[in-house]
C-alpha positions in Angstrom: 0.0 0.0 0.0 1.4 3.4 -1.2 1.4 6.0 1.8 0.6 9.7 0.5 0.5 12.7 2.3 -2.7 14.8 3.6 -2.7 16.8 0.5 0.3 17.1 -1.7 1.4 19.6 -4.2 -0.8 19.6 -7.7 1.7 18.1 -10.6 0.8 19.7 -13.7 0.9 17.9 -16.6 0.5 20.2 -19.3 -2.9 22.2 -21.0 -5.4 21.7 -23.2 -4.9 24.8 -25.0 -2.5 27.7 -25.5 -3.2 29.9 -21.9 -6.2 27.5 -21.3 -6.5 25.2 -18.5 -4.0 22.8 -17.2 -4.4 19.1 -16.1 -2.6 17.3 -13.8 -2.7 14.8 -10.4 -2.7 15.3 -7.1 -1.8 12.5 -4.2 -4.0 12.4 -1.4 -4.4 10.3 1.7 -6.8 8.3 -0.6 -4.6 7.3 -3.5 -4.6 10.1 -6.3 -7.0 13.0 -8.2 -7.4 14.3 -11.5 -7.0 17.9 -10.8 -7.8 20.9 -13.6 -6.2 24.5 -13.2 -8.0 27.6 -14.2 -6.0 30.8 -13.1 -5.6 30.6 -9.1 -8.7 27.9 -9.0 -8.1 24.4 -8.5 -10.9 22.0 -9.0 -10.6 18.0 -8.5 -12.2 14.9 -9.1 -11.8 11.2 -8.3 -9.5 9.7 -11.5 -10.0 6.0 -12.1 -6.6 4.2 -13.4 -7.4 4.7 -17.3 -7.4 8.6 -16.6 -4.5 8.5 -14.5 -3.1 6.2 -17.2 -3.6 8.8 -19.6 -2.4 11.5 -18.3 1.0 9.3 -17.7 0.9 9.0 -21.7 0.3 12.5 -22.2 3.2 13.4 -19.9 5.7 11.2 -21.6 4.7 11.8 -25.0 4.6 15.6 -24.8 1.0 16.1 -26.3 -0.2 18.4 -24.5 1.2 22.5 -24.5 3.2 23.0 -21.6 2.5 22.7 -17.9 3.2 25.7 -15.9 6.3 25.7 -14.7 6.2 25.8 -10.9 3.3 23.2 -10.6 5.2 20.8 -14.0 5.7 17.4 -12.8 8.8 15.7 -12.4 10.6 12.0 -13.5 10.1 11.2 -9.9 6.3 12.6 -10.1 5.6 10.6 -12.7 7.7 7.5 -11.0 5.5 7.9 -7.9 2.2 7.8 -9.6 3.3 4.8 -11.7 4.9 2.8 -8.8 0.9 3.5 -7.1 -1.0 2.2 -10.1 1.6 -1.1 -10.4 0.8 -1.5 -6.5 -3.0 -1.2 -7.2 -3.1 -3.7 -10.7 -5.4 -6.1 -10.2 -5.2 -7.6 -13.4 -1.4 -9.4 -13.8 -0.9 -8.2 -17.7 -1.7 -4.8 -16.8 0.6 -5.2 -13.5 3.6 -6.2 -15.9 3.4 -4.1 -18.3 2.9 -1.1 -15.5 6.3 -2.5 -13.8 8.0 -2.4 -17.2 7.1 0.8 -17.4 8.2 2.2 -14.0 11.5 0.2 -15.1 11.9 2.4 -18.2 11.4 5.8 -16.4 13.9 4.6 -13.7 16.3 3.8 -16.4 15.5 6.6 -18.0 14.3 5.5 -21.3 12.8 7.5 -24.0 8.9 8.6 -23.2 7.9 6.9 -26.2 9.0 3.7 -24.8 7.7 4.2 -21.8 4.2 5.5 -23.1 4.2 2.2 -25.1 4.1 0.3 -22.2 1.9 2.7 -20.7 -1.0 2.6 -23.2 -0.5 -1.5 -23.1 -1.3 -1.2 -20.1 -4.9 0.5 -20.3 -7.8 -1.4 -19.8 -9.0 -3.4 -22.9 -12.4 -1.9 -22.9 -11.4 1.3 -23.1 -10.3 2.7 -26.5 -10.5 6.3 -26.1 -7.5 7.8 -27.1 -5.6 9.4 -23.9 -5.7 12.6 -24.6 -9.4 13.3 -26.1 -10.3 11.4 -22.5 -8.1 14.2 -20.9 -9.4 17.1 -23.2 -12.8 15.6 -22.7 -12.5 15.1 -18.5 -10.6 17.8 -18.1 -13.3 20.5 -19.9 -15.8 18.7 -18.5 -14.0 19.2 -14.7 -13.4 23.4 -15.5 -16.8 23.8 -16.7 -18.3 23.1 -13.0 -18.6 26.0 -10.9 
């Protein structure tokens, strides 16, 4: 079981348009949040393991504009988060291909390879590409007021 702090720092992962909101993950005491940044406001939501999946992708495949800079997330962000959703696997494919993955950013592989093993790793069922799922969540998320 992965031990987080009461409320960590936000880790922005980059945003879905030029000077438009930002998306990103935030650990918790409960595991980890999708979290979307508009200005100064922060609003959250509950991310299952395909969204926090995605937004691994995004970060390692650079798809998204960039992240502002004192909230961007780290190697050992994106480490942490990836270690979490290995401890969590449930399904033993998934849990490989997750610890390749954690392998290849601790080796510090290219992003592609290690968004390869990320997107392996994504629940059969769901074949939305990453990023419209984080476009689509994430507007969704900044819309609520």
């Amino acid at each position: 079981m992965s031990v987080h702090r009461a409320a960590e720092s936000p880790c922005a992962i980059g945003r879905l348009a030029p000077g438009g909101p930002w998306v990103g993950f935030q650990a918790d005491a409960g595991g980890y949040r999708f979290v979307v940044g508009i200005g100064v406001a922060l609003r959250s939501s509950e991310a299952d393991v395909d969204l926090l999946l995605a937004l691994a992708i995004a970060y390692f495949t650079e798809a998204l504009d960039g992240a502002p800079p004192d909230l961007e997330a780290t190697q050992a962000d994106m480490s942490a988060l990836v270690a979490d959703l290995t401890q969590r696997a449930t399904d033993t494919r998934a849990g490989g291909l997750l610890r390749e993955a954690l392998d290849a950013i601790d080796d510090g592989l290219a992003g592609d390879a290690v968004a390869g093993r990320l997107a392996a790793a994504r629940p059969v069922a769901e074949a939305t590409d990453p990023i419209e799922l984080l476009r689509a969540r994430g507007m969704e998320l900044a819309a609520r007021s």
